[in-house]
N, C-alpha and C positions, 0 to 999 in steps of 0.2 A: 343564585341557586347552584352554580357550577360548584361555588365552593363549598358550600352546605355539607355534602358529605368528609372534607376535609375537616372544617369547623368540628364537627361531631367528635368527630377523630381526636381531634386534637384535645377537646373538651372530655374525653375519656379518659387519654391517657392522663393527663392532668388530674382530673378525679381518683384514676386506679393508682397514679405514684405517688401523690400526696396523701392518698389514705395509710398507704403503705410505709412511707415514711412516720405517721403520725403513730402508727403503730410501735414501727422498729422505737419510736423515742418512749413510749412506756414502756416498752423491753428495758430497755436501758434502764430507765428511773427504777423499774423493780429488782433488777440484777444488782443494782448500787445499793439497793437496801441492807444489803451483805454487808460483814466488817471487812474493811481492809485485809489484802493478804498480798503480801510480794509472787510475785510471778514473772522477774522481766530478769532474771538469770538465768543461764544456760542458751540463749538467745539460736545457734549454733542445733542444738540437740533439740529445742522446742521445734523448728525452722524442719527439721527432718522427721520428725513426727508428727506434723502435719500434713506436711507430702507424704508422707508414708502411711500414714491411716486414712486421713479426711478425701485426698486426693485420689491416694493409692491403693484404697479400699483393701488396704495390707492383713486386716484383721478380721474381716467379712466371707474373705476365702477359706477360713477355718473348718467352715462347713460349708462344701464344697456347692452341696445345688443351692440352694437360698443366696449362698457369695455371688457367685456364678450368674444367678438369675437378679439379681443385685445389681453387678458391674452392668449388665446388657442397660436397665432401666436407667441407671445414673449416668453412663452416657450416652446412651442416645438420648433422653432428654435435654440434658446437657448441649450434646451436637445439634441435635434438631432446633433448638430455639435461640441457633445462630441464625436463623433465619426471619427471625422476630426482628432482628435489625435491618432485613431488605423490608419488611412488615411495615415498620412504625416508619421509615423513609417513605415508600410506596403511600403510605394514608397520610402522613403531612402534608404530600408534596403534589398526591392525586397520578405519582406513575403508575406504573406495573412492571413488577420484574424488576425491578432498577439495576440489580448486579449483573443481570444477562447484558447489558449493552457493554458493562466493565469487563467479565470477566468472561466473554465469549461464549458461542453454543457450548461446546467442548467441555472448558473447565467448570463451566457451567452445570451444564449436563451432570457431570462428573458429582458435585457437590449435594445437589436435588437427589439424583438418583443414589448416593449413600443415604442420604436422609431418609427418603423414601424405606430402604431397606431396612435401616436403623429403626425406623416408626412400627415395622408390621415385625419385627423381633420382641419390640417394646410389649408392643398389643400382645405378644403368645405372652410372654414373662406375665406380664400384668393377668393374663387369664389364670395362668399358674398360682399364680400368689393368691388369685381370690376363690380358687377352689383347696388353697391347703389352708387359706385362713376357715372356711365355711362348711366345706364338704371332708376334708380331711379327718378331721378332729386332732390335730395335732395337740400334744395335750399344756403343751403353754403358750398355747392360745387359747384355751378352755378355761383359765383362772378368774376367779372370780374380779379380779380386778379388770379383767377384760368383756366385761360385763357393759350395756348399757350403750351410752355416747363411744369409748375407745373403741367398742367394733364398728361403731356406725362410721367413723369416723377414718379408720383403716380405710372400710368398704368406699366412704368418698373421694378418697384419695385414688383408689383404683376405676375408679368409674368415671372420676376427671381426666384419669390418663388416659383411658380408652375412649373415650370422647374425642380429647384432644387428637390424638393418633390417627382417630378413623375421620376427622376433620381437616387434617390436613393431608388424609390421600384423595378423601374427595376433592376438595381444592382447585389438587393437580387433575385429574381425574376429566373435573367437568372443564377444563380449560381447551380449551379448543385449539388454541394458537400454541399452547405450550405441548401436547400431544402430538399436534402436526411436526411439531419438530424434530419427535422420535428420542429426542435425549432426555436422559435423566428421568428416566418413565418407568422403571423396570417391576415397581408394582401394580403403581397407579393406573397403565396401561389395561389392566385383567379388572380394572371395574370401569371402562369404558364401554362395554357391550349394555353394562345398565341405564346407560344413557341415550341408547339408541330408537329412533324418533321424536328427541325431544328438538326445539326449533330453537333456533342459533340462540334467539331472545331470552328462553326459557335454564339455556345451558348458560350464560351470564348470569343470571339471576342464581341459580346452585351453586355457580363458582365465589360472587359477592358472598352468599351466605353464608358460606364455608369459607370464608375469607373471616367476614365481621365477625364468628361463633368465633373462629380457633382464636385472634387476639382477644377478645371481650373475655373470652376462657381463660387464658393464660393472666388476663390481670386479675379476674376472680380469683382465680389460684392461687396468683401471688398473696392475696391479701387473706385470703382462706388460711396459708400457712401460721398466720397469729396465732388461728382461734385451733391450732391441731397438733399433733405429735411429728407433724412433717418438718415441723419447722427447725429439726435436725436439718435437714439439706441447707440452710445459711449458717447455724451454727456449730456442724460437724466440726468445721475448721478454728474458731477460737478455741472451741473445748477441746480440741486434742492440742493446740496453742501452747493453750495455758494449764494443762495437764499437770498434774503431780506428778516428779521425778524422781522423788526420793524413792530408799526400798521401799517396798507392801510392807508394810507392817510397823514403817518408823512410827510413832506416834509424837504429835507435838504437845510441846511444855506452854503451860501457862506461863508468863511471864508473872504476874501477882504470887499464882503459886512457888516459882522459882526463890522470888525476895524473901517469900514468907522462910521458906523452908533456910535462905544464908542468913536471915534474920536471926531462928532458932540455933541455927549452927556459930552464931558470932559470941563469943564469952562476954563482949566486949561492948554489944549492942544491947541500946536501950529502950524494950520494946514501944515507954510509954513514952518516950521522947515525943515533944512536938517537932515540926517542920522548921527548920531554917527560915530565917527571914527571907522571904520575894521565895519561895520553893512552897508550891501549890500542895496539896497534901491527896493523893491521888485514889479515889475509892476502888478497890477491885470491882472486875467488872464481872459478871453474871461467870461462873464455873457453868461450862459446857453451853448446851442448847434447848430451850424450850419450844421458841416458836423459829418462824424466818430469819424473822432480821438479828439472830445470836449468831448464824451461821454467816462461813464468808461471798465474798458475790460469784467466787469458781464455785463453790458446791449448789450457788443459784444458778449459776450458768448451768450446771449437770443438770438441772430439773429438767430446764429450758429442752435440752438440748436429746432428752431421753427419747429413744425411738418405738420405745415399750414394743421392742424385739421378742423382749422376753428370756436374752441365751442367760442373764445374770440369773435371774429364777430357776432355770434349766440345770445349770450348776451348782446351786446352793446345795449342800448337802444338809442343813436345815430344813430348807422345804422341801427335799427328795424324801426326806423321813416324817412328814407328816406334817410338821410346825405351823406356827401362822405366819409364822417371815415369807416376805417374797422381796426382793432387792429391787424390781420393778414398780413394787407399788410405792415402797419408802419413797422414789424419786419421781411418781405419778404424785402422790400426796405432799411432798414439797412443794412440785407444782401450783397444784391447787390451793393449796392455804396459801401460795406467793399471788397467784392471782386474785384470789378473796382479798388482800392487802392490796392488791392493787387498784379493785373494784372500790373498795373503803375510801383511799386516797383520791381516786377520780370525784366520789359522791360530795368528798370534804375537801374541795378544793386544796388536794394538796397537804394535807394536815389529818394523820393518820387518828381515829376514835377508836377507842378501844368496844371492839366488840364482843369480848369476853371467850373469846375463843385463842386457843393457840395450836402449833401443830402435834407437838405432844395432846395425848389422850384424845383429844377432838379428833384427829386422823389419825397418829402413828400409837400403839398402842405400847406398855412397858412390855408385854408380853412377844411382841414384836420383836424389840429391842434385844431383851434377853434371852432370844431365840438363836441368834447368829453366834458362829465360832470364830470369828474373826480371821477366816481361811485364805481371805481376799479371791478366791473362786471369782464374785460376782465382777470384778476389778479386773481380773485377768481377762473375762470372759466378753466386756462389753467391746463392741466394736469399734465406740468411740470416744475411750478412755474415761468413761466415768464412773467413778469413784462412790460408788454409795453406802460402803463402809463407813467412811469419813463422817458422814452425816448420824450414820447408826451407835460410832465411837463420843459424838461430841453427845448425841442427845443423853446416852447414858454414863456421862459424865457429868450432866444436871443432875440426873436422878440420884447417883449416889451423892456429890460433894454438894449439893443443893437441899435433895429432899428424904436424904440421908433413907431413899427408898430402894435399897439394894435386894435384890435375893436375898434370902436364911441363909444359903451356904455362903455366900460371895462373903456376908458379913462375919459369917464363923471365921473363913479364911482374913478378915481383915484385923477382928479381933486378935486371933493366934498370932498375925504378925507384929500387930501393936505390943502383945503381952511378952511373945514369947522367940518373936525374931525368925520367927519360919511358921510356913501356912498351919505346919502340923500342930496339933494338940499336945504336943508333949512339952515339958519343962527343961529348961536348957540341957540343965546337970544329965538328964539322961537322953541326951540325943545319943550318946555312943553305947547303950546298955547293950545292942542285941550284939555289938562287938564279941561279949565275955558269953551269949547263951551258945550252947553245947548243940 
């Protein structure tokens, strides 16, 4: 019985990390459903853009309160749940405190009592954040795509934190030996009067509680970030990683298209030529994007990795003008059709069935699509480099070289260039007429 509650312990973590890994590896398998895409150039520049955004919260600060109240919650969460590792020693091993005998009252003291302060900063930020997500009406967070489960789901994420936070000053709070010692107390002290006539036994039993609640919480949490929009906090840092460095606006070539196009330009090539002997004859692969797996596994990682902020929305001048575009939702609806794929492949062990759905028209509409200006606004704007242009650029490159379903104008324009060598309507010979009018 002595070890009974060790066992327990131990049999939890085991439970909460192995869920959590079992998770992180369908991340994976669905991320790889992507096509191939180089990313492991620039190695130097990637290396500093990760510290500099994921890390550095470099692009968060842009808007001063939300950044600001931002940096307090990322790190003191962050700081605070160094303390997870005196936690999970202390419940293996059945001590208490384990670092106070290492690292003395003093520095001790010292480390608790940041935390401490760090935790009740967390707790104001986090009240802030669910009174401008709720009570504000800030108005991109009013979108319809914030609708439903993403609110509900912000609001669990805030009500874990403040949980967590007011779980861990009780803790200290009801500890009896740790208060006696005066260190490292400098909140938790000010809810010690709430504890006053409870009996030595009874104040043990509060402290256990709030011991077992805040780890049993924290592994919840971890394995909660699957099923959420939180699960930025792991992935901030690959996706600013493996970021796109090219300018805004480069756009990439088809390689199939590329051949096609030296093919027509060769005098010399013979289009019906068969293939060389042992030389495989290569079919071009799908122009642009229909569903998930057209796109590559960085623009699946952006889904992943979306913190549906909402500042890419905020920016659009598309949807500041009324439109149905939101660059939030393109990469929420990525999402979700990457996860319906995934739910597929779970049910069919493994071997994806076609269930007649894809993410064009099912979720992202043409109307969507040909809504954006290609301003890269939503690009510049996200805090953690993602790219939802990218995905808006490929899908309507199916539409047109796929289902030859362009806009009237875009096709006028493509006509005139086909006939006449420029967008405009007129005929060569008089491209220079208005030279000679008076």
């Amino acid at each position: 019985m002595q070890y009974l509650p060790n066992l327990f312990f131990a049999l939890a973590l085991l439970i909460g990390l192995g869920f959590f890994a079992m998770n992180i590896r369908k991340l994976y398998r669905n991320i790889k459903l992507g096509k191939d895409i180089n990313r492991k150039d620039k190695k130097s520049e990637r290396l500093k853009n990760m510290m500099m955004i994921a890390l550095g919260q470099s692009k968060m600060v842009k808007r001063p309160l939300s950044g600001f109240l931002h940096i307090i919650v990322y790190l003191g969460f962050i700081i605070i749940n160094i303390e997870v590792l005196e936690i999970i020693i202390d419940g293996l091993f059945g001590t208490h405190r384990v670092f106070k005998g290492y690292l003395g009252n003093g520095f001790y003291g010292f480390l608790i009592g940041t935390f401490e302060i760090l935790a009740a900063l967390v707790f104001v930020a986090i009240v802030i954040f669910w009174f401008r997500r709720n009570i504000s009406n800030i108005k991109r967070f009013l979108s319809k795509e914030m609708k439903g489960w993403p609110k509900t789901d912000a609001n669990n994420i805030l009500y874990f934190e403040m949980i967590l936070m007011t779980l861990f000053v009780v803790m200290n709070a009801s500890d009896t030996p740790f208060q006696q010692a005066g260190v490292g107390n400098p909140i938790s002290r000010f809810f010690v009067p709430l504890f006053d006539g409870f009996s030595t036994e009874s104040l043990h039993i509060i402290e256990r509680s709030a011991w077992w609640s805040h780890i049993l919480g924290i592994l919840i949490f971890l394995n909660y970030l699957f099923y959420s929009k939180h699960l930025h906090i792991l992935l901030a840092f690959p996706n600013t990683y493996f970021a796109n460095l090219e300018l805004k606006g480069k756009f990439n070539n088809l390689e199939s298209v590329t051949k096609e196009v030296k093919l027509m330009m060769d005098p010399e090539a013979d289009p019906y030529a068969t293939p060389a002997e042992g030389v495989e004859e290569t079919v071009p692969e799908k122009f642009g994007a229909s569903d998930v797996a057209d796109l590559n596994w960085v623009q699946l990682l952006n889904a992943y990795t979306c913190t549906e902020c909402g500042r890419c929305t905020s920016a659009c001048p598309a949807n500041l003008t009324g439109k149905e575009l939101s660059p939030r939702k393109i990469m929420m609806d990525t999402r979700d059709r990457l996860e319906e794929v995934g739910r597929n492949l779970d049910a069919n062990k493994g071997v994806f069935i076609d269930d007649g759905k894809q993410l064009l028209n099912d979720y992202i509409s043409p109307e969507e699509l040909w809504a954006c200006t290609s301003c890269n606004a939503c690009v510049e704007e996200c805090p953690v480099n993602i790219d939802p242009l990218s995905i808006i650029t490929d899908m309507r490159r199916y539409l047109v070289m796929e289902e030859s379903a362009a806009p009237q104008e875009l096709n006028m324009m493509m006509t005139n260039v086909e006939n006449n060598g420029a967008p405009w309507q007129f005929n060569q010979q008089d491209r220079l007429n208005w030279v000679n009018e008076e």
